[in-house]
C-alpha positions as CSV (number, residue, x, y, z in Angstrom):
1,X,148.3,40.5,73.6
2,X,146.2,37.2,73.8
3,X,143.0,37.3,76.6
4,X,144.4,35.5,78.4
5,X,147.5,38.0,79.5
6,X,145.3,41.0,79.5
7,X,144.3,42.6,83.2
8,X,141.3,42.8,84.9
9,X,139.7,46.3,84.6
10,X,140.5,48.5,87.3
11,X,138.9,51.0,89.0
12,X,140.7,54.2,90.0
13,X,140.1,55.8,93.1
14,X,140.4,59.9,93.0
15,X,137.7,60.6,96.2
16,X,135.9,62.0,93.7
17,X,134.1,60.2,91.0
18,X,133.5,56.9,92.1
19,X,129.9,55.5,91.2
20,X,127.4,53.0,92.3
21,X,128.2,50.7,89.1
22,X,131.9,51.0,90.5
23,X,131.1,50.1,93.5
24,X,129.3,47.1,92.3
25,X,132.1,46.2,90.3
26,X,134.1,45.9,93.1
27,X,132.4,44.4,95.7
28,X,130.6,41.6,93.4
29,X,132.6,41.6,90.3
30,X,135.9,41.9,92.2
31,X,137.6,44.6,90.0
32,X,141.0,45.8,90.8
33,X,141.2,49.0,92.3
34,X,144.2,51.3,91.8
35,X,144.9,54.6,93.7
36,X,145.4,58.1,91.3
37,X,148.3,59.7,91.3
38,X,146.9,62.8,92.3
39,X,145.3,61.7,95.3
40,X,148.6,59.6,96.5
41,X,149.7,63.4,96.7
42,X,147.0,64.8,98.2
43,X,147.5,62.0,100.8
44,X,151.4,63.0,101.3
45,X,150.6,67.0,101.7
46,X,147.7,66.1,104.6
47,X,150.0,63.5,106.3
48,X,152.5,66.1,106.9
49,X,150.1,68.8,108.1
50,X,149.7,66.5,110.7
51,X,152.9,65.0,111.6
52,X,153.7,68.4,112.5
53,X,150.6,69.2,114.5
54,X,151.7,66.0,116.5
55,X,155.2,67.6,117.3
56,X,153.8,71.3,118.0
57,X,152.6,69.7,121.3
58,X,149.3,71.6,121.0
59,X,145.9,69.6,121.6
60,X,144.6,68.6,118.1
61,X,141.7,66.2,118.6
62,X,142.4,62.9,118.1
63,X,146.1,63.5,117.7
64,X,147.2,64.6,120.5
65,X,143.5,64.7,122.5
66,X,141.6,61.2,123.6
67,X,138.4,60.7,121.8
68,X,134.7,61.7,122.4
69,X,134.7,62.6,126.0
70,X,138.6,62.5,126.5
71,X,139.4,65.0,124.3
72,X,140.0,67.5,126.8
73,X,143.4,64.9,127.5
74,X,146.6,65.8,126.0
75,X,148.5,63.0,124.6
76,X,151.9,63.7,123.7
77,X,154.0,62.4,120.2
78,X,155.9,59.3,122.4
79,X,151.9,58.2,123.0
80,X,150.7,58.3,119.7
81,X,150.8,55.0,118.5
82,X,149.5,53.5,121.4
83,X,146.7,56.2,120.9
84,X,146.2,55.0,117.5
85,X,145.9,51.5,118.2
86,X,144.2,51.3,121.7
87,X,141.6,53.5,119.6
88,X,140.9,50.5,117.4
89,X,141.0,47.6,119.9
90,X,138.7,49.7,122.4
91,X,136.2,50.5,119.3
92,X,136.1,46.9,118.2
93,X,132.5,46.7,119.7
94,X,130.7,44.8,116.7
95,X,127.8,42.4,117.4
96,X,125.7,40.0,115.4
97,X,126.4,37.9,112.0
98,X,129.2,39.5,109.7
99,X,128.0,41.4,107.1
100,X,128.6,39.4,103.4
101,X,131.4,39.7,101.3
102,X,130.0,42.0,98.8
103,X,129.2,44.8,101.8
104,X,132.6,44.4,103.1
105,X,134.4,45.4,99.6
106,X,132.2,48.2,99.3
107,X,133.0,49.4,102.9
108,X,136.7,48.9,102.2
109,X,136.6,50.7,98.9
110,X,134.3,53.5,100.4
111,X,136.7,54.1,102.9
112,X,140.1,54.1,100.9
113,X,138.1,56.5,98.6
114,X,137.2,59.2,100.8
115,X,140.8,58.9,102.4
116,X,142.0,59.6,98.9
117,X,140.2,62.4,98.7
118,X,143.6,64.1,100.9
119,X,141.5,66.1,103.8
120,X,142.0,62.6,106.1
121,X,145.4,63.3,107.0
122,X,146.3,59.4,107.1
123,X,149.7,57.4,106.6
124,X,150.0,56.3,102.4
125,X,150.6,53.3,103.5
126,X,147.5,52.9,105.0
127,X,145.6,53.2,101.9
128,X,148.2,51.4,100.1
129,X,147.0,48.2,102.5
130,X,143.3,48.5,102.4
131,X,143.4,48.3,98.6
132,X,146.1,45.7,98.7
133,X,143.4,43.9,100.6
134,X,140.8,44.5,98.5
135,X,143.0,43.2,95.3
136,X,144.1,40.5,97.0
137,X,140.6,39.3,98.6
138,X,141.4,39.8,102.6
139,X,137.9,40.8,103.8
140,X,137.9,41.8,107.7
141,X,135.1,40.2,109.5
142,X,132.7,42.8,110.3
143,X,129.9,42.1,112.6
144,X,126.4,44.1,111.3
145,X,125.8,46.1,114.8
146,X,126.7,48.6,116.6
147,X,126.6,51.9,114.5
148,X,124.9,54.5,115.7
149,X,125.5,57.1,113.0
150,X,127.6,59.3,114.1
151,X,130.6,59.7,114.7
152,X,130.3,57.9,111.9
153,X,130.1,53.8,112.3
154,X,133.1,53.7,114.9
155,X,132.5,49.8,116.2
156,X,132.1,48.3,112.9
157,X,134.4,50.1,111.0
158,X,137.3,49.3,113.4
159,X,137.2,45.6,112.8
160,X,138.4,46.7,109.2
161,X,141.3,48.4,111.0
162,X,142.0,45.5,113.3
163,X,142.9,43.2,110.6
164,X,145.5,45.9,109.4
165,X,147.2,45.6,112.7
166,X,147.4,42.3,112.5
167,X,144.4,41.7,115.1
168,X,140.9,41.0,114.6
169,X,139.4,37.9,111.6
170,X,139.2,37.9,108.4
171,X,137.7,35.6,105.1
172,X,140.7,35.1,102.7
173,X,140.2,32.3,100.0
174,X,136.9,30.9,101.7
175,X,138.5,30.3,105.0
176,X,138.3,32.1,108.0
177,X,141.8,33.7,109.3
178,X,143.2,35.4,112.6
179,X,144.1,39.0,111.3
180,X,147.2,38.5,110.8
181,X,147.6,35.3,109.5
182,X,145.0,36.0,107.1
183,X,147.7,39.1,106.3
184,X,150.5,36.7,106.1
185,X,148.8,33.9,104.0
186,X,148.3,36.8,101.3
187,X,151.6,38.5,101.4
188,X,150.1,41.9,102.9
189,X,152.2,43.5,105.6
190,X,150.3,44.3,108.6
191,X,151.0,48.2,109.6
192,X,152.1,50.1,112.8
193,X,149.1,53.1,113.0
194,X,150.4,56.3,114.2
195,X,149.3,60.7,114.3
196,X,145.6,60.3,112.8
197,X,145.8,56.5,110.8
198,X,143.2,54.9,113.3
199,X,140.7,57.7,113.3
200,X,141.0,58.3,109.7
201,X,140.1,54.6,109.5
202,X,137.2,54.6,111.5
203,X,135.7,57.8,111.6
204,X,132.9,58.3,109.0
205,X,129.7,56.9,107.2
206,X,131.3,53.6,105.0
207,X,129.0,51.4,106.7
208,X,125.7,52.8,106.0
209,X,126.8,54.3,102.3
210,X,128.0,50.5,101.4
211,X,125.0,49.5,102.4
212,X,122.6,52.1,101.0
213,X,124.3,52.2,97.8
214,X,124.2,48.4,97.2
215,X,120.6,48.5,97.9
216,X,120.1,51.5,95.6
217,X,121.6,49.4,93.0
218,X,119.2,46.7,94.4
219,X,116.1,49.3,94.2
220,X,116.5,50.1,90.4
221,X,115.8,46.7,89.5
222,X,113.2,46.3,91.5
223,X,111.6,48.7,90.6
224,X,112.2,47.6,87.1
225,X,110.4,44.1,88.0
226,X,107.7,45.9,89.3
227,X,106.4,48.0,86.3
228,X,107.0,44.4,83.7
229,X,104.6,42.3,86.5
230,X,102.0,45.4,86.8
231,X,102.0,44.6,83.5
232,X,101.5,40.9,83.6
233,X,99.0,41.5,86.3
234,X,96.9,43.9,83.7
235,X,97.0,41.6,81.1
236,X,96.1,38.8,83.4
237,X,93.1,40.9,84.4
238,X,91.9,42.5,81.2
239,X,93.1,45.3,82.8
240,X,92.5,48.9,80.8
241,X,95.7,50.9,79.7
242,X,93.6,54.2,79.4
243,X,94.7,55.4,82.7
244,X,98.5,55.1,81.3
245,X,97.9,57.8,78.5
246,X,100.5,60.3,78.9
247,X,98.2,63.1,78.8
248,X,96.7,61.8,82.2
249,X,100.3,62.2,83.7
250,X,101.0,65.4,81.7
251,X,98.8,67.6,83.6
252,X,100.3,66.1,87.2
253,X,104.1,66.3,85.7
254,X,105.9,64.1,88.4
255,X,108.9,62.5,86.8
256,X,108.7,59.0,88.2
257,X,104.8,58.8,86.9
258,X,105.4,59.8,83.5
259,X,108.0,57.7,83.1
260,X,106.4,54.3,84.7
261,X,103.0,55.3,82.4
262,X,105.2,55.2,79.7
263,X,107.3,51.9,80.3
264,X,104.0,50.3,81.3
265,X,102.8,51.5,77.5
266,X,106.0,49.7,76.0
267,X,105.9,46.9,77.8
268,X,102.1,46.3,76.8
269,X,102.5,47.3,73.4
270,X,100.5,45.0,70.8
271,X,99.1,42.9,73.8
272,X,95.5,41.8,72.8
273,X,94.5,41.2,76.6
274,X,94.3,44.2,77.4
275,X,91.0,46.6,77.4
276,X,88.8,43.8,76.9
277,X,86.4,43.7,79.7
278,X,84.0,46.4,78.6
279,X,84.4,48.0,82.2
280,X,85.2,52.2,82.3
281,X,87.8,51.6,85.1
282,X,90.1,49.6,87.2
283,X,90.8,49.2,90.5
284,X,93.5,51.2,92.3
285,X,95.9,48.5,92.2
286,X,96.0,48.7,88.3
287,X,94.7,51.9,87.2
288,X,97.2,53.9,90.0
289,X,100.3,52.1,89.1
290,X,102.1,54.9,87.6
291,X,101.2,57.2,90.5
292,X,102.7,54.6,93.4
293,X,105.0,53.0,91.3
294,X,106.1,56.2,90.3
295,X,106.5,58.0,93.6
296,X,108.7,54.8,94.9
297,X,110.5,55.9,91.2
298,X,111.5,59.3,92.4
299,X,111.9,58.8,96.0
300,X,114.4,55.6,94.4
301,X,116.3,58.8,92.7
302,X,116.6,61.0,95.6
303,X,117.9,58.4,97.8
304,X,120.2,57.8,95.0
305,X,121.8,61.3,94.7
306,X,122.3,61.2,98.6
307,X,124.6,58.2,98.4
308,X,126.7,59.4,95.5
309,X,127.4,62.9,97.3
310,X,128.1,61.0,100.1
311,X,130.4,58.1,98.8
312,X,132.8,60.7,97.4
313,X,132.7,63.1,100.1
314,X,135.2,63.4,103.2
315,X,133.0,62.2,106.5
316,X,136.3,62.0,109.4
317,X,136.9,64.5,111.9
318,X,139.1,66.3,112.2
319,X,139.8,67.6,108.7
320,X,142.8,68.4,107.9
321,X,143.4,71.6,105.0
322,X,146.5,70.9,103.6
323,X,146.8,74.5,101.6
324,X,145.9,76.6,104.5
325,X,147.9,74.2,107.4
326,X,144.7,73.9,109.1
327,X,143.1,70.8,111.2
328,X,139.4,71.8,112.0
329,X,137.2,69.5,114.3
330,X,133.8,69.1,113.0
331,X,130.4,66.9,112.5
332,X,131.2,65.4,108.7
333,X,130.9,62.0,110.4
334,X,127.2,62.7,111.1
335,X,124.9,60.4,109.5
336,X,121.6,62.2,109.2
337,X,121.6,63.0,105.6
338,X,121.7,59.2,104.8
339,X,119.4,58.3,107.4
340,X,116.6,60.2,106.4
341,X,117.1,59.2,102.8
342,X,117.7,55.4,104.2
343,X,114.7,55.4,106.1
344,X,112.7,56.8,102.7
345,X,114.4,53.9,100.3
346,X,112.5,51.8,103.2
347,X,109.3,53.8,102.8
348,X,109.3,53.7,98.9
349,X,110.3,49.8,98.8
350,X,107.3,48.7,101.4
351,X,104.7,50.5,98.9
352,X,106.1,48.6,95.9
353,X,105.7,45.3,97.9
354,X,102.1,47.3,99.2
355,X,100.6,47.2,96.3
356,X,101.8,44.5,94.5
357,X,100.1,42.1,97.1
358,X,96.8,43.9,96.8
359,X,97.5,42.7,92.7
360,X,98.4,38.9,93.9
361,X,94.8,39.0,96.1
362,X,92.5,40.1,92.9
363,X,94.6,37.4,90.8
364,X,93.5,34.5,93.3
365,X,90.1,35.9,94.4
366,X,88.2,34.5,92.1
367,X,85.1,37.3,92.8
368,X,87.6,39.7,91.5
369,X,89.3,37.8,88.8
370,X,86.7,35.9,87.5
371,X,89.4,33.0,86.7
372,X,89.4,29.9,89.0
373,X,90.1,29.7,93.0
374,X,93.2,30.5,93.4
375,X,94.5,29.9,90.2
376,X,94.1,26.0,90.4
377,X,93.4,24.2,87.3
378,X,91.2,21.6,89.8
379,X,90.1,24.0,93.0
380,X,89.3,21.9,95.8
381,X,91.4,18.9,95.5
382,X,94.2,21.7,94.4
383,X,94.9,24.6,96.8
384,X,96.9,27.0,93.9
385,X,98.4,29.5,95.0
386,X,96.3,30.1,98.1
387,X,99.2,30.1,100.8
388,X,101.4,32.1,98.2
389,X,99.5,34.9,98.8
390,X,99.4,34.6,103.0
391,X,103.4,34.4,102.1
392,X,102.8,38.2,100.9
393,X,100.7,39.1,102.9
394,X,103.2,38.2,105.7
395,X,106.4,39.8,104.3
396,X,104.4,43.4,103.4
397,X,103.2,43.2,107.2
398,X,106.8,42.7,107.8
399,X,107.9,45.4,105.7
400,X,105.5,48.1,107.7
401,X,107.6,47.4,110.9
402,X,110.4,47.7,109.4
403,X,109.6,50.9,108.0
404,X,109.1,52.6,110.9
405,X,111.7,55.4,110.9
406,X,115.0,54.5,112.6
407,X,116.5,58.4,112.2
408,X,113.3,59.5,114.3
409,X,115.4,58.0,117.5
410,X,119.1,59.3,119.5
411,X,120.4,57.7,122.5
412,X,123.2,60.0,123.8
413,X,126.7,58.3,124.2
414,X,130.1,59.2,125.4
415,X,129.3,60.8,128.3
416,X,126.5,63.2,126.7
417,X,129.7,64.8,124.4
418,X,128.1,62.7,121.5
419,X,124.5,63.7,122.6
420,X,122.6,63.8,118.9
421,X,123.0,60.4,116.8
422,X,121.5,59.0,113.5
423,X,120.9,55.5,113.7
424,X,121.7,55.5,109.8
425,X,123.4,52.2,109.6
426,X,120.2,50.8,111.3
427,X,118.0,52.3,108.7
428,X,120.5,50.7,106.2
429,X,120.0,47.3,107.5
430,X,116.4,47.8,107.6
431,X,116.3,49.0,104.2
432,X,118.0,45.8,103.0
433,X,115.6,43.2,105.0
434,X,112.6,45.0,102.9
435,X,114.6,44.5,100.0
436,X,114.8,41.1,100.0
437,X,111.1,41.0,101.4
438,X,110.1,43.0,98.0
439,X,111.8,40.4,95.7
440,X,109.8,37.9,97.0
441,X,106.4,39.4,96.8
442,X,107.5,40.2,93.0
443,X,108.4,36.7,92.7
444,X,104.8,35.7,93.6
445,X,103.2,38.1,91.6
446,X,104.9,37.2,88.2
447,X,104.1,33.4,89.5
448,X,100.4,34.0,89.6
449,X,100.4,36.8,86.7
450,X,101.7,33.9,83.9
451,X,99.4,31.1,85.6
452,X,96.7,33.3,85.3
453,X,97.6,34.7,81.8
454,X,97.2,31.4,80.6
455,X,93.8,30.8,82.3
456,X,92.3,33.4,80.1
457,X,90.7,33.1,76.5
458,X,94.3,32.8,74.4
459,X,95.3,36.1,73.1
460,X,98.2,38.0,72.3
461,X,100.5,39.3,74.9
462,X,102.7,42.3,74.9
463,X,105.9,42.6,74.0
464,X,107.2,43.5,77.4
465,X,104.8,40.7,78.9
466,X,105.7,38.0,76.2
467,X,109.4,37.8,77.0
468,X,108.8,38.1,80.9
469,X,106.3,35.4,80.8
470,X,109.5,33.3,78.3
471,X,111.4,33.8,81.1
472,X,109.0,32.9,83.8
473,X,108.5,29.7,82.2
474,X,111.6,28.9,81.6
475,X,112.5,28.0,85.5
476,X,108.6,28.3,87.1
477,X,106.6,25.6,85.1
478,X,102.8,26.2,84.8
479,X,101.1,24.8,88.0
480,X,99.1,21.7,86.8
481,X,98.4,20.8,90.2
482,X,99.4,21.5,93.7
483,X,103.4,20.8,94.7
484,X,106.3,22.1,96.9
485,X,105.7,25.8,96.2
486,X,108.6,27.2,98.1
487,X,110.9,25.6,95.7
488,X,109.4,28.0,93.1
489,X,109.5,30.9,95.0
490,X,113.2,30.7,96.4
491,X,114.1,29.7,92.4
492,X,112.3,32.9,91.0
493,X,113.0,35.2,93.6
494,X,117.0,34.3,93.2
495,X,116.5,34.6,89.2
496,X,115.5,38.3,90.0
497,X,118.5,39.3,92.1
498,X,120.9,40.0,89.1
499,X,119.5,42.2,86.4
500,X,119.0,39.1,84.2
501,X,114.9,39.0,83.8
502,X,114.6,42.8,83.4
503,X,117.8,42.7,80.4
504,X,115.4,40.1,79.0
505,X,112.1,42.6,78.4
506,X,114.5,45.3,77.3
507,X,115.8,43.8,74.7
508,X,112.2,42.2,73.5
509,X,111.3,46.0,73.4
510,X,114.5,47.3,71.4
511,X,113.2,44.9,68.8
């Protein structure tokens, strides 16, 4: 078979095992995804548990109840469809800028995965057409707000549905679509929702998972950045690796320290700048990286585990439990767990973008540095990297609003029936503005760390620090004198976002 015949890899969907590298696949790497065979039949056996609730005339919620408040209105089998799809249009209560294309794929794979899981009670062909959609690239238009966490993220998940009913917009081929032409232009048939196919599609956490997962994924790297410019910044510095010996973190055995001692260790292995300055200790900002850096390391992990349980769990109400013939009404769709750990990704990200600005002031303070004003080969006439500094000095102040807790707040809704809510998906989004905040206080750090490396007597760098600052110099050149500084900022803090710097000082240290 030549490359050019062969298929894209796919990724099969169980409700089970999918991953955050999965989901990144999809959503940014646009794999295929294909449905098991095992959960197309766990699909079928649910779908008929509730097919015949819908003809035992008894109230089911959400089959034959309203919603929320309703639910104490029985709604016979003739009214089921217009149940179904009246739940969708009324739901469709989105606000604000869409989210981006990569967010949308996640949502629609996290959603066709946890209906695969069989405890959904949904239509096959439902499923069938949201992964069609995904193969095919028909991505809904879903505005950011409205969640509130529970049940689930009803108003932005329904604009997913709408598009599947042929209502609703959607992006196909760069172009924006009515729902169902966007359907038509890609050969998808729209569908006819009916017993639990709306609820099923709207009821449950897939906005702030996509979201929390993809900024997970975002996190690591980070994270990653962080420890190789601490390490610049040390250099830079003459900063004194005795406060990374591992017996220091030994005796105070959190994971996340030991391991960012360590990596700090490689990364600064063979460097000659370092432990130079005949001082007995650093300041906090370099001699207690391992202890912040690693604290954001574990809290990083934690989150972590909370999205992967939660991407491959079932999060609609009701369940239905196929072996036994029952449908039980519950509080899966509940946000908390994620909000909580939401809100601590924020927590954990602001610290990282804490203390690396406390490292960007003592590289452009000259009292603390001892190198020139702000890192300007001719201070005075040159300004450096003065304002770079206000610029992260803004974005950490920034970052402390935004992590104030959102989970700490409920506003009762539907008539006080839905009287405890998350706020999850607002945590999400607030996690993903510090995110981006972060990168671009990193991106001013390694700036300043590899002007000021070269400001000091020349020496040997690390071998972490030599193929960071390579790569630094390979987009950022050295700052003879003062120009257009956001240009370098926006062009390093972009060169972050994929993973490509940090493969770069991982494979100087396999060497």
């Amino acid at each position: 078979m030549s490359l050019l015949s062969k298929k894209p890899e796919q990724i099969v969907i169980t409700g089970q095992d999918l991953t955050i590298e999965s989901i990144v696949g999809v959503a940014r790497q646009k794999k295929e995804v294909r449905l098991s065979e095992s959960a197309r039949e766990r699909i079928l056996k649910a779908y008929q548990i509730v097919k015949k609730k819908t003809e035992e005339k008894k109230p089911v919620y959400g089959i034959t109840t309203g919603f929320g408040k309703l639910s104490n209105i029985f709604i016979d089998a003739e009214q089921s469809k217009n149940l179904q799809k009246n739940l969708i249009m009324s739901h469709s209560c989105g606000v604000g800028k869409p989210f981006e294309e990569d967010v949308v794929r996640s949502i629609m794979l996290l959603r066709a995965n946890t209906l695969a899981k069989g405890y959904s009670g949904v239509n096959l062909k439902v499923v069938e057409t949201l992964i069609e959609m995904l193969n095919k690239g028909v991505h809904p238009v879903i505005p950011e707000k409205g969640s509130l966490g529970a049940s689930g993220d009803l108003a932005n998940l329904a604009h997913v549905a709408l598009v599947m009913i042929g209502l609703g917009e959607a992006e196909y081929k760069g172009k924006r679509y009515e729902g169902a032409a966007a359907m038509k232009e890609a050969g998808i048939e729209t569908i006819e929702l009916e017993g639990k196919d709306g609820l099923g599609l709207i009821n449950g956490t897939q906005i702030m998972t996509a979201l929390g997962a993809l900024r997970v994924e975002e996190a690591e790297n980070l994270l990653a950045i962080a420890n190789i410019a601490a390490s610049m910044t040390m250099e830079a510095l003459l900063g004194l690796t005795n406060a990374l010996d591992e017996r220091i973190h030994k005796v105070r055995p959190h994971k996340g320290q030991i391991e960012c001692a360590k990596k700090m260790l490689e990364i600064l292995a063979g460097s000659t700048y370092v432990n130079k300055a005949g001082r007995v200790q650093d300041a906090y900002t370099l001699r207690c990286v391992p202890q912040v850096h690693g604290a954001s390391c574990d809290a990083i992990n934690y989150v972590k585990n909370v999205i992967e349980i939660e991407m491959n769990s079932a999060t609609d109400n009701p369940l239905v439990f196929p072996d036994e013939g029952d449908v039980i009404s519950g509080g899966n769709f509940h946000g908390q767990p994620l909000a909580l750990a939401l809100d601590f990704l924020g927590i954990a990200l602001s610290e990282l973008a804490n203390i690396s600005e406390r490292r960007i002031e003592r590289l452009v303070n000259p009292q603390l540095s001892g190198l020139p004003p702000f890192l300007a080969k001719q201070s005075g006439i040159n300004s450096g990297y003065m304002i770079a500094q206000y610029t992260a000095a803004c974005l950490v102040s920034e970052n402390k609003i935004l992590a104030s807790p959102a989970s700490v707040d409920s506003i009762p809704t539907s008539a006080n029936q839905e009287d405890h809510v998350s706020m999850g998906a607002i945590a999400a989004r607030k996690a993903g503005e510090i995110v981006n905040n972060l990168r671009n206080v990193l991106a001013i750090e390694l700036m300043c760390a590899a002007q000021a490396v070269e400001m000091q007597p020349r020496g040997k760098m690390g071998k972490g620090t030599a193929a960071a600052y390579k790569a630094i110099r390979e987009i950022i050149p050295t700052l003879e004198c003062d120009r257009v500084l956001y240009y370098d900022i926006n062009k390093m803090s972009d060169y972050l976002k994929d993973g490509e710097f940090v493969q770069k000082v991982a494979k100087a240290l396999e060497k």
